[in-house]
Steps between C-alpha positions, in 0.01 A plus 500: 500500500640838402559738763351856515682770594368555811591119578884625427503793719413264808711227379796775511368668829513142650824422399632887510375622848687237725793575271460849565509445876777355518727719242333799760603321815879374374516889407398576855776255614751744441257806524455412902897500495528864349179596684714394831831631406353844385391505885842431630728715250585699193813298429334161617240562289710616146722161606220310480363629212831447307529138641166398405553638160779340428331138598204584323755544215686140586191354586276592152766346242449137705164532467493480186495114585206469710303744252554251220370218724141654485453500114697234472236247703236748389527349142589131614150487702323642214695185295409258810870410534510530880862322479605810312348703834736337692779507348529891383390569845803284666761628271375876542608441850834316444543852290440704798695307763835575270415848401440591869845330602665706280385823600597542844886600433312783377325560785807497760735731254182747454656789691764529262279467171250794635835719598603488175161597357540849701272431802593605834734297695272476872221382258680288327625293788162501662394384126817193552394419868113464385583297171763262695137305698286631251697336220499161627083547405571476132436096445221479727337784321530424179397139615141690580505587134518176375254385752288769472449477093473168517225497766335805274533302163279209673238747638663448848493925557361530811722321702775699333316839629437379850888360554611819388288751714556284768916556427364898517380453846772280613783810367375759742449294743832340561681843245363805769663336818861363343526850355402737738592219867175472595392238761883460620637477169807652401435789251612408165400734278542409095635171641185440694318544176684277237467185825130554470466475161756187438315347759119573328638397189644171577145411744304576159707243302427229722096583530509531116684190475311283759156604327637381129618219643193350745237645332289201443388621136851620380728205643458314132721752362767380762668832474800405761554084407816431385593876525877453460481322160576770213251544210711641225235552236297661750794746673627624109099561459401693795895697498470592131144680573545616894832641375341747245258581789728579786675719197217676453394607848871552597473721237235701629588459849835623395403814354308566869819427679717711280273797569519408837847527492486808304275690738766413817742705254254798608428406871406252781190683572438485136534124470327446779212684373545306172430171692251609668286581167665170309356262721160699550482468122676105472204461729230580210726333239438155713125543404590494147762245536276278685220583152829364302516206669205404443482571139826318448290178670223556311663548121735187579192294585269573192810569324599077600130444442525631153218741550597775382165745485505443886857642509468779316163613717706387809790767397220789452364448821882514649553835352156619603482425863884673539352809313264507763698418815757832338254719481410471880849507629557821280192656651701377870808633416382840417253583804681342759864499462601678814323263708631230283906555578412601882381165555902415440625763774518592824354848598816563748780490261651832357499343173147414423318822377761475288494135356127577475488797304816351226301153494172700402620579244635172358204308615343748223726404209394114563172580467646596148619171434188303654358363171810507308677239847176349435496430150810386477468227775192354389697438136786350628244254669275459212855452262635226810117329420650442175859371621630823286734662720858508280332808317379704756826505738661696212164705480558535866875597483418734204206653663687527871872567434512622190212794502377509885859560716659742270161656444532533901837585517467786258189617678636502855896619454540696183149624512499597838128351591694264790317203667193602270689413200644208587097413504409619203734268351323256634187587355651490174717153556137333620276642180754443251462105642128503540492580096736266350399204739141562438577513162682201442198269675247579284722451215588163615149405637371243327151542323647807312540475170872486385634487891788280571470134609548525847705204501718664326581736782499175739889429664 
């Protein structure tokens, strides 16, 4: 029976709104972090910013491994090869386990890599002393990747959004005493803070684990048996298209960490202020991201199912419901942004009416690049649908490196427009994206006549 359209927006809400939940509450994960630090110091808080940023970085080109994992048994459940399920899901972990090893050096030398990208020295060691715990996080998060993309891709999405929020919960909890000595703890400041969030991460690997594993209705897939026998086929498969993906979003996550970087060229309150208004925007772009995700399940499964009129009505009601969702969180941005970046600070500190008044401002240019953040996301998910994701990392690169940093650069320095420059270069990085991706789906979609066999764009 074909599907109507208003069928397809439920079908995505169901599968979308967990997803959402849970791209909102890991956000909060290290939003409660800044939210704590920005109540303890200036130079805490721009130390933690920097660290975080520079794990994101780390941590988005590994998970390009666990993102492959849900199209990847997206398609092999719409084929009924539940064998496949397992074994892209097994090897997307194997993936992770090695990329996370290798990271940490990086991690422990960190003080070093952000003094010679121009930042101040205090921060920068309070950057090294947070990343030397926090670090250690990397396998078990990207672990949750895997776990959680697998659990999505078999409709599991719930349990993903409730392990997650209950990590949220867990962060303050045992974060505000280590870092401020609280009920006869010694205070630990950023240190405090990266122990509470190793800590969450690793408990949420082992709930998301034990529930793949027991769950009476998923233990066919036998996920963890055998687990130390290699799959070659199945490794070359899922590294060949998670690579292209962790490409891509280090790419983008790149150019927010280079203009992170840039704006500590003009000041600590400045990049403070900058993080502030990042994360209160990441925070909408998790909405989106969690629309993606489930537009990337849904085009692999009709995709696998070879019905493609569902697919195509599936991607239009993607791009719809994010339209939507932007146009609210503009409308936020722009009536209530003071209130918005004070929810970050602490009225005592000398600092704040500052940090408020420069982070105003920002949170205004995002509002700028809302649809275009938007747009560009839900492509890239659509595109991964289609296992096509060799093309758009260059459209990525292209859109982000080539046109969006010096198009910052140029604004902020020679220009003279500062921190608000570096945005706009943003804005014009993101829309730039949101055109060529959105572009090059439609053109590949099947049902149009004259597009490209999408196998052809397959790894």
């Amino acid at each position: 029976m074909q599907m109507t359209r208003a069928s397809h927006i439920r079908a995505t809400l169901v599968l979308g709104l967990p997803l959402i939940g849970s791209n909102i509450a890991q956000m909060l994960l290290h939003v409660t972090d800044s939210v704590m630090m920005g109540r303890y110091g200036v130079e805490e808080l721009a130390a933690v910013v920097l660290g975080t940023s520079l794990f994101f970085v780390t941590f988005i080109l590994g998970s390009g491994f666990g993102q492959a994992v849900m199209p990847m048994v997206a398609s092999a459940l719409g084929r009924g090869d539940e064998a496949q399920v397992r074994r892209d899901a097994r090897m997307g972990l194997w993936l992770s386990i090695a990329y996370g090893a290798l990271t940490y050096p990086l991690f422990w030398n960190s003080g070093a890599l952000l003094l010679a990208l121009g930042q101040n020295p205090e921060v920068a060691k309070l950057a090294q002393d947070f990343l030397r715990i926090a670090g250690a996080g990397m396998i078990p998060a990207l672990l949750v990747m895997v776990l959680k993309s697998y659990l999505a891709a078999l409709g599991r999405t719930r349990v993903v959004l409730w392990s997650t929020l209950a990590a949220v919960a867990l962060n303050i909890a045992v974060g505000w005493p280590l870092i401020f000595g609280h009920f006869g703890l010694p205070e630990m400041g950023v240190r405090g803070a990266a122990i509470s969030s190793l800590f969450v991460q690793a408990l949420n690997v082992g709930v998301l684990g034990s529930y793949a594993a027991r769950r009476h209705d998923l233990r066919r897939y036998e996920l963890f048996a055998r687990f130390w026998r290699p799959d070659w086929p199945a490794l070359v498969q899922v590294a060949r298209l998670g690579a292209p993906i962790g490409l891509t979003g280090l790419a983008e996550a790149g150019l927010f960490q280079a203009t992170a970087i840039m704006m500590g060229w003009i000041g600590t309150m400045e990049l403070a202020a900058h993080g502030i208004a990042l994360e209160v925007s990441a925070l909408s772009f998790m909405i989106h991201l969690g629309v993606a995700s489930a537009a990337t399940i849904r085009v692999a499964r009709f995709h696998g199912q070879g019905n493609i009129p569902a697919m195509r009505t599936a991607a239009r009601v993607a791009i719809g419901i994010s339209v939507v969702v932007g146009a609210v969180v503009v409308a936020i941005y722009l009536t209530l942004p003071q209130t918005i970046i004070g929810l970050f600070l602490f009225d005592g500190k000398p600092d704040t009416p500052a940090i408020i008044a420069y982070g105003t401002g920002l949170l205004a240019l995002a509002a700028l690049f809302q649809f275009a953040d938007a747009m560009q996301a839900i492509a890239l998910g659509l595109l991964r649908g289609l296992k096509d994701t060799r093309v758009p990392m260059v459209l990525a690169v292209i859109s982000y490196w080539i046109i969006g940093l010096p198009a910052g650069y140029v604004l902020g320095f020679p220009m003279g427009l500062g921190g608000q420059g570096l945005w706009l270069g943003l804005v014009v990085g993101l829309a730039v994206a949101a055109v060529l991706l959105m572009t090059r789906f439609w053109r590949l979609a099947p049902g149009r006549p004259g597009a490209t066999p999408v196998a052809a764009t397959s790894p």
